[in-house]
C-alpha positions as CSV (number, residue, x, y, z in Angstrom):
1,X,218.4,201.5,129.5
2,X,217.3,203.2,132.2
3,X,215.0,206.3,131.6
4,X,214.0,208.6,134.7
5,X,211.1,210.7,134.7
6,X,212.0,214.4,134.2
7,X,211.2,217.4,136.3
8,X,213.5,219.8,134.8
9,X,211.1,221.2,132.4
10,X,212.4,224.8,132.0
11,X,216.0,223.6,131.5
12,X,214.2,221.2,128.4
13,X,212.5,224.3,127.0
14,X,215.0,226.6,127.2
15,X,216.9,225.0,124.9
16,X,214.4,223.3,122.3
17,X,214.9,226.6,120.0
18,X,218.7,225.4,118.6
19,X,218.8,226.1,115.4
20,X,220.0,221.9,114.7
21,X,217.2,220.7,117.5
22,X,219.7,219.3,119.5
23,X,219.9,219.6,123.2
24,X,220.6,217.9,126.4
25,X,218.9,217.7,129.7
26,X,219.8,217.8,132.9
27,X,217.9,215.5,135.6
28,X,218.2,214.0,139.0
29,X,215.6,211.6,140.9
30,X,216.0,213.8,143.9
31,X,216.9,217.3,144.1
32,X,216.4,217.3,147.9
33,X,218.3,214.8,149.4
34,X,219.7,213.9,153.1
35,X,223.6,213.6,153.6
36,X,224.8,210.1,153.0
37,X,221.6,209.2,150.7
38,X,222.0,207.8,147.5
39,X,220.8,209.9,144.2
40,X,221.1,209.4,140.5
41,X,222.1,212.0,138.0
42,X,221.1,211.5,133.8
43,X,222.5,213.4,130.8
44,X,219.8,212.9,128.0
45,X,220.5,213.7,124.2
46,X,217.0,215.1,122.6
47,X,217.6,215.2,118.6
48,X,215.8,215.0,115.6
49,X,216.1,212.4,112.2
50,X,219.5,211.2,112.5
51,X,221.7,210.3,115.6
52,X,224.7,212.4,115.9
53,X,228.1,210.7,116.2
54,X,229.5,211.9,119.9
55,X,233.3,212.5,119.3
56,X,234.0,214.2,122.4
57,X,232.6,214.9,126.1
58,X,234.0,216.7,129.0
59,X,233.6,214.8,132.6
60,X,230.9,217.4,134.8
61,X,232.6,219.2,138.0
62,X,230.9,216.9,141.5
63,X,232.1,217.9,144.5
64,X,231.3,217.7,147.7
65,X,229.9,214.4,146.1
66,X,230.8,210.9,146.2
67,X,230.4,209.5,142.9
68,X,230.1,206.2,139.9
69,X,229.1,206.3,136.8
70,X,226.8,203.3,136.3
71,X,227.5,201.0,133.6
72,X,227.2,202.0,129.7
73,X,224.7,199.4,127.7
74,X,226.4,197.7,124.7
75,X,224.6,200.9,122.5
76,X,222.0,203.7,123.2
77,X,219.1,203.4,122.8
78,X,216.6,205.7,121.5
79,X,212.9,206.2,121.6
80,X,210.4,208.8,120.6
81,X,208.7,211.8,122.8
82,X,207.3,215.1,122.4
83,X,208.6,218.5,123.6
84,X,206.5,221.5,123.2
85,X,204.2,219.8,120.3
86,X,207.3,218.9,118.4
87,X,208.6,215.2,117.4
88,X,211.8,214.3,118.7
89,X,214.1,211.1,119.9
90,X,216.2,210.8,123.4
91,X,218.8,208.6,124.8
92,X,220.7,208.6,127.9
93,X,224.0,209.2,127.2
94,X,225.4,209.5,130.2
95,X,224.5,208.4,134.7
96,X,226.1,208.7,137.2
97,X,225.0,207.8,141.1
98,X,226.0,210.7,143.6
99,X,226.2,210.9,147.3
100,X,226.1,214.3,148.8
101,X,229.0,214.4,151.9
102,X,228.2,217.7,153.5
103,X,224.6,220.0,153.5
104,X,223.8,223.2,151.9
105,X,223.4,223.5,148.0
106,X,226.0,221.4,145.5
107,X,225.7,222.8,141.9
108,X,227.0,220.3,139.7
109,X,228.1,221.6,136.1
110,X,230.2,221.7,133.4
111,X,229.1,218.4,131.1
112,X,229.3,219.0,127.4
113,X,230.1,216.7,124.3
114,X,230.8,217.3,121.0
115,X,228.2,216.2,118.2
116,X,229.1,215.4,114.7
117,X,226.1,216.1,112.5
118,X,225.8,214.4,109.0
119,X,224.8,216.9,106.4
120,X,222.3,216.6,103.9
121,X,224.5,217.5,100.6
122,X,224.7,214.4,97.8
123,X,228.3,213.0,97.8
124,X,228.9,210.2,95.2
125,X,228.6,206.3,96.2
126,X,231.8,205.3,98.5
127,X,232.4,208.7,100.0
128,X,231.3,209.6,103.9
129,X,229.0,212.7,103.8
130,X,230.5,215.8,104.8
131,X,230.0,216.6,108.7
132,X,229.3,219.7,110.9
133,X,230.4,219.7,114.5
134,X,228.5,221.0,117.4
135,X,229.6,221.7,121.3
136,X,226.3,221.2,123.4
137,X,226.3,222.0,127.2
138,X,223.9,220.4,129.7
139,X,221.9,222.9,132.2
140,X,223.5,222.9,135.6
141,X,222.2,220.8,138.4
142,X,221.6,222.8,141.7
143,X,221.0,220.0,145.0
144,X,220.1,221.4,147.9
145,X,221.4,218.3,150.5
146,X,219.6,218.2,154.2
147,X,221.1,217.5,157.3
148,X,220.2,214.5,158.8
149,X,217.8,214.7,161.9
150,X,219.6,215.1,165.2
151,X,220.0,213.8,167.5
152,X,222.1,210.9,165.3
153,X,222.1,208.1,167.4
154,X,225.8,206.9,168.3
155,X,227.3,204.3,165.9
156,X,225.3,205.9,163.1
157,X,227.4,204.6,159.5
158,X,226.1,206.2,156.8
159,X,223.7,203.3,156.2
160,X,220.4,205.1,154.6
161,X,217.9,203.1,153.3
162,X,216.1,200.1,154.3
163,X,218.4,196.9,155.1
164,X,218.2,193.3,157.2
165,X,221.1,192.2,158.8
166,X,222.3,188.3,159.8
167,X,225.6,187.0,160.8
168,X,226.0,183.2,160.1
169,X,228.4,180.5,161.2
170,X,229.5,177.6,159.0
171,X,229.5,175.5,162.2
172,X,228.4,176.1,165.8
173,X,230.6,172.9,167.3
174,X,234.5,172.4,166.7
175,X,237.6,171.1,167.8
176,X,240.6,173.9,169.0
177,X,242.5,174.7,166.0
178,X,239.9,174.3,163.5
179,X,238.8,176.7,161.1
180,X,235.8,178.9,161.8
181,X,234.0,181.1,159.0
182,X,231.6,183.8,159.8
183,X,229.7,185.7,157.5
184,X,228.1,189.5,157.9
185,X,225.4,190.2,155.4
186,X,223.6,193.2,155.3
187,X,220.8,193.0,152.4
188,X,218.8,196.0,151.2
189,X,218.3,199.2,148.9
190,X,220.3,202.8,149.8
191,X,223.7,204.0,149.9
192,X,225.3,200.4,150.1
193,X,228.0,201.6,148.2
194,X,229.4,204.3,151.2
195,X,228.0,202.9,154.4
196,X,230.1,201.3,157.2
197,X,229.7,197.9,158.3
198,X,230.0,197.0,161.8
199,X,233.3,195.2,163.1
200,X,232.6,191.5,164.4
201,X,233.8,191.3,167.8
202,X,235.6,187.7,169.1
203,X,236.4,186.3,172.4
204,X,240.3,186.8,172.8
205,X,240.9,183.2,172.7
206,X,239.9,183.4,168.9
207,X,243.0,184.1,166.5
208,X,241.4,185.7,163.7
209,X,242.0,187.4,159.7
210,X,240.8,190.7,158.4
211,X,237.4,190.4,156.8
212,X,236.8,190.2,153.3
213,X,234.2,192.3,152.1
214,X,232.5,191.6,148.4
215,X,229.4,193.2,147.0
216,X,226.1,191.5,145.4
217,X,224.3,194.1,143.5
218,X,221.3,194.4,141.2
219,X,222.9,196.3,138.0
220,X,222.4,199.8,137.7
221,X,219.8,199.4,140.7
222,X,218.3,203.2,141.7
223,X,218.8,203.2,143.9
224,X,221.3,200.7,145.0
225,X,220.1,197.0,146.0
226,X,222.0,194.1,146.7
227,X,224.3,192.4,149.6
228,X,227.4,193.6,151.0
229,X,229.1,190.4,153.0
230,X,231.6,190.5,155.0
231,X,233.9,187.0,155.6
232,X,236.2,186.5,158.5
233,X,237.9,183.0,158.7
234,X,238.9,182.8,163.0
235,X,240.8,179.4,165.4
236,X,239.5,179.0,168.7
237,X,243.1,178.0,170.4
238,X,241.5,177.0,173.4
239,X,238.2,174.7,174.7
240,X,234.5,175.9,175.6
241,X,231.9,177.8,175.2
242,X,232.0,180.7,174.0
243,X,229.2,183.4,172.3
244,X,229.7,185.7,169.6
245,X,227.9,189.0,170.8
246,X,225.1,190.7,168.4
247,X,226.3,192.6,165.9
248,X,224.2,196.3,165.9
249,X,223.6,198.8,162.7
250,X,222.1,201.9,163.0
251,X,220.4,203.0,159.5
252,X,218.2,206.2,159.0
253,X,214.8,205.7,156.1
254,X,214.5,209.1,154.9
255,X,211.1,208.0,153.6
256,X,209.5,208.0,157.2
257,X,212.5,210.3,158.7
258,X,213.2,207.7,161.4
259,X,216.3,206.2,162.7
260,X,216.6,202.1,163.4
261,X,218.7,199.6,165.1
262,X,219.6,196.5,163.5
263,X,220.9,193.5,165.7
264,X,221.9,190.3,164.7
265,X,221.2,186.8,166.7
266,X,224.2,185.9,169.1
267,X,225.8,182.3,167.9
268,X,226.9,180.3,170.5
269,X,230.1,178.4,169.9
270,X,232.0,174.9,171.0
271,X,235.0,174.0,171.0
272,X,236.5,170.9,172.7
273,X,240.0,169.7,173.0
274,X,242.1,168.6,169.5
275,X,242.5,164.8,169.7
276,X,245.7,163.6,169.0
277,X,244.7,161.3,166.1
278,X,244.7,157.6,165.6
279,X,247.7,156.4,163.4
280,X,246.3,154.4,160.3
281,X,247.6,151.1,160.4
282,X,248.5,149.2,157.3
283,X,247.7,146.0,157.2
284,X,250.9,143.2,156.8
285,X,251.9,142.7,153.1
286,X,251.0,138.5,153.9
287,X,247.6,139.6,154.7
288,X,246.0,140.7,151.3
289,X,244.6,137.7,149.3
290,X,246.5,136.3,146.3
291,X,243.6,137.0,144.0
292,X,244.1,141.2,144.3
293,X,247.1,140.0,142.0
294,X,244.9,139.6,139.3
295,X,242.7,142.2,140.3
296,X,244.8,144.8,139.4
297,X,245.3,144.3,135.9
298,X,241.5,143.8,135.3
299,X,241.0,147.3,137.3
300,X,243.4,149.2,135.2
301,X,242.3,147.5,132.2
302,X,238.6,148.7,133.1
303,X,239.6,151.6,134.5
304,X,241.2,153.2,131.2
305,X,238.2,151.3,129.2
306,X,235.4,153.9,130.9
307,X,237.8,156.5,130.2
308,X,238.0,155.8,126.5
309,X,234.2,155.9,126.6
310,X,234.4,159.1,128.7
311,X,236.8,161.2,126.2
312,X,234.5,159.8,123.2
313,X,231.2,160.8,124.9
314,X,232.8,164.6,125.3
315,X,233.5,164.7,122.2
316,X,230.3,164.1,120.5
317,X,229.1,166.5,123.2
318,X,231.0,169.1,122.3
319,X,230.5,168.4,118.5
320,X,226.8,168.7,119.2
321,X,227.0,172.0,121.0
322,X,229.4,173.2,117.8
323,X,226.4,172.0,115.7
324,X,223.7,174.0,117.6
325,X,225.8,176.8,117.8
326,X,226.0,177.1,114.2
327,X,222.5,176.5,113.5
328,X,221.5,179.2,116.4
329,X,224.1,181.9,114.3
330,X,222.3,181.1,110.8
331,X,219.0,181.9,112.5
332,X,220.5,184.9,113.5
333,X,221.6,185.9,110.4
334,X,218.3,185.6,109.0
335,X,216.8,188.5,111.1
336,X,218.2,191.8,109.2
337,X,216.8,194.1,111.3
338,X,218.6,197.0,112.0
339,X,218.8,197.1,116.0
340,X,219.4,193.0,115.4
341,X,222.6,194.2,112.9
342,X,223.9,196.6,114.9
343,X,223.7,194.3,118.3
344,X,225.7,191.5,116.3
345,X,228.5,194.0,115.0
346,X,228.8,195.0,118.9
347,X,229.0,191.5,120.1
348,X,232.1,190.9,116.8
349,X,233.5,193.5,118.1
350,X,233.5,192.7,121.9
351,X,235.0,189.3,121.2
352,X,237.7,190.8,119.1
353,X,239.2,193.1,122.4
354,X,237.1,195.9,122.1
355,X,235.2,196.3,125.6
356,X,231.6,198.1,125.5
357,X,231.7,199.2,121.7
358,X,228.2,200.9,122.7
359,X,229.4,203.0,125.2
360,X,232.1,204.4,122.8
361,X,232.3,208.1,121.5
362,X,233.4,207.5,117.9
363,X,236.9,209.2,118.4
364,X,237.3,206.5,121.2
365,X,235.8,203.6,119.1
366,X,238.6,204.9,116.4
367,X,241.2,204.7,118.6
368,X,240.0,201.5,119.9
369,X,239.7,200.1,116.5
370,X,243.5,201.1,115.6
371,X,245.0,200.0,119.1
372,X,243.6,196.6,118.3
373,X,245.0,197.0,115.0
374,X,242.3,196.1,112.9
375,X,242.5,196.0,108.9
376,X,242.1,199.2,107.4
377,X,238.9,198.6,105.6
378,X,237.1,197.3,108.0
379,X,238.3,200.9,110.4
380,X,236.7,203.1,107.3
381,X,233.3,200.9,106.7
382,X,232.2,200.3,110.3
383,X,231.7,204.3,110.9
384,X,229.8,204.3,107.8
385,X,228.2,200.9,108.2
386,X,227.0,202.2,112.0
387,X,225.5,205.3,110.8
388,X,223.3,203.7,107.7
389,X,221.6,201.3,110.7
390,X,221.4,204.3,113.0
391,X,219.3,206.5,110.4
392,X,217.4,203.6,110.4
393,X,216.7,202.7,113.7
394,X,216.5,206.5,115.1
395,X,214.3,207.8,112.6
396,X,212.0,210.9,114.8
397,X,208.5,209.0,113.8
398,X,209.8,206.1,115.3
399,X,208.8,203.4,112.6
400,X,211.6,201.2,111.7
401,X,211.8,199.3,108.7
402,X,211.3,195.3,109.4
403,X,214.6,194.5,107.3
404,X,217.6,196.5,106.2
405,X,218.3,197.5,102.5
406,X,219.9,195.1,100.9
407,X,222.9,197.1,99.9
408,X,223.5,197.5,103.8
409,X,223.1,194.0,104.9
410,X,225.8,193.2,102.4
411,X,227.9,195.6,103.8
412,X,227.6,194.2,107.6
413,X,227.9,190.5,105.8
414,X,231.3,191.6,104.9
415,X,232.1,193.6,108.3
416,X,230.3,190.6,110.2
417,X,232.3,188.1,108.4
418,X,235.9,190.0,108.6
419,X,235.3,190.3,112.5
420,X,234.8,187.2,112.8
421,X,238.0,185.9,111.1
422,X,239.8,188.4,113.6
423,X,237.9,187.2,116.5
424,X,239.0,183.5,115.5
425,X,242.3,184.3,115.6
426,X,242.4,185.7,118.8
């Protein structure tokens, strides 16, 4: 997962002193940014010994923002750092890429989620630990968002960042009434997710659709990188030549503060006249040799001979891949690590309708669990089955053992093997 450097310091220390050592932080990659230019803001959970369970989290207030929250991994990960002298582990439980739309300061605020804490008391075997439960707030955010430089040239789209531009042609010659695709790409990193792309302009002659637009992008890019293409499928009704004009961007790197123009290359188009088409003519029934007679037969016979040997080769093929696939899962199941255990039980439980397990509060994995109706047993021991591997794999010193307790790789056996029967099914 994606970790950003942090440069709010004060908001870290300010809250290190809790009596549970839990806290979050509150970050953004650029606390100074133009109008229009891509940012990324990161909620990190700093906490000691065990993860807590998150049950519950309110959405933060953004506006004057255009925002996304980027994509949850299958399950946080956490790693070990040091605040003030003091050992502790952080995840990122939470991103979200914003775009300011106006200038002047944007305070963003309000994200808080609700920890359950496992306490230390002994409980006896088959009983969950008792739990205490713990609102934590993040600091607020204050953005202070620039104009951009004026004068902005005319046409300007909201297209910050660096980008290359082409527009492409499937064919430059054609007959009147054929179909003609053009494509607009514009490649790059910045706000590809709010710019403007420029319309494509035909001669009136062309009869033409709406564009489809459809997005390439790296995932969870900061910032953004990828393609945005625009498709538009146009008939020439009528004869010549014709040229499609340069299409012309405008974009603004706030890196050097500068403002560029983009043009594509003009594509010059012909179209001649539709020919009326030769009729195919069949040749008289008296005209084929008597021999294609017995032809025929022999075809057919041969014919459904190499499709008997096709069928049986596919099946051996698939046999084999059923055979490897097998094998592959009892090597799996050999490695009992913890962060290897808990990745499998997210993958059971993905294939059994559950999207993004990892992302999941456990109030929403609970629910989740119960809307796909799931057998009670396995509802109560994959909580407790999560949070064994968790003290494991988030311990503050950051050693983890190279295999998990016996006693808890049994337990995800069963889990592993009572998800699988449900993912079967489905």
């Amino acid at each position: 997962m994606l970790v950003i450097v942090f440069t709010s310091v004060q908001a870290i220390a300010a809250e290190v002193n809790r009596p549970n050592k839990l806290f979050i932080a509150s970050t953004v990659n650029n606390s100074l940014p133009y109008i229009g230019q891509e940012i990324l803001l990161t909620y990190t959970l700093y906490f000691k010994e065990v993860a807590p369970k998150i049950s519950n989290e309110s959405v933060p207030l953004l506006k004057g923002v255009w925002t996304k929250e980027t994509v949850p991994e299958r399950f946080i990960k956490s790693s070990p750092t040091s605040v003030q002298g003091e050992l502790f582990r952080y995840a990122v439980v939470k991103q979200f890429k914003l775009v300011p739309l106006q200038s002047g300061k944007i305070t963003v605020s309000g994200y808080s989620i609700l920890c359950n804490l496992p306490q230390d008391q002994g409980v006896a075997a088959g009983q969950e630990r008792p739990e205490t439960h713990e609102r934590i707030t993040a600091p607020d955010v204050i953005i202070s968002v620039r104009a951009l430089p004026e004068p902005v040239p005319a046409g300007f789209a909201g297209a910050i960042g660096t980008f290359k531009q082409d527009l492409v042609a499937d064919k430059l010659r054609l007959k009147a009434g054929e179909p003609l695709a053009l494509k607009l790409l514009l490649t790059g990193t910045g706000s590809l997710f709010t710019l403007k792309l420029p319309n494509i302009h035909l001669p009136e002659s062309f009869r033409q659709n709406p564009p489809e637009i459809t997005t390439s992008l790296a995932s969870n890019s900061v910032p953004s990188t990828g393609t945005i293409t625009a498709t538009m499928t146009a008939w020439p009704k009528s004869a010549g030549d014709y040229e499609i004009a340069p299409l012309r961007t405008v974009t603004f790197n706030p890196d050097t503060r500068q403002y560029s123009t983009l043009f594509s290359k003009p594509i010059a188009i012909t179209v001649t006249s539709a020919s009326e088409g030769t009729a195919i003519k069949e040749a008289p029934s008296n005209s084929v040799p008597e021999n294609n007679t017995f032809l025929s037969p022999l075809l057919i016979v041969t014919a459904v001979a190499l499709l008997f040997l096709l069928i049986r080769a596919t099946t051996i093929l698939v046999r084999r891949k059923e055979m490897n696939a097998e094998k592959a899962k009892s090597q799996t199941g050999n490695d009992t690590t913890a962060e290897n255990l808990k990745h499998e039980l997210f993958l059971l439980l993905e294939k059994a309708g559950i999207k993004s397990p990892g992302g999941l509060t456990r109030v929403e994995l609970k629910n989740a669990l119960q809307e796909r109706e799931l057998p009670r047993d396995v509802q109560a021991e994959l909580p407790a089955v999560l949070d064994s591997l968790d003290k494991i794999l988030y311990s503050p010193t950051g050693k983890k053992e190279a295999s998990t307790p016996d006693s808890i790789t049994v337990r995800v056996n069963s889990l592993r093997q009572a998800l699988s029967n449900i993912s079967s099914v489905r």
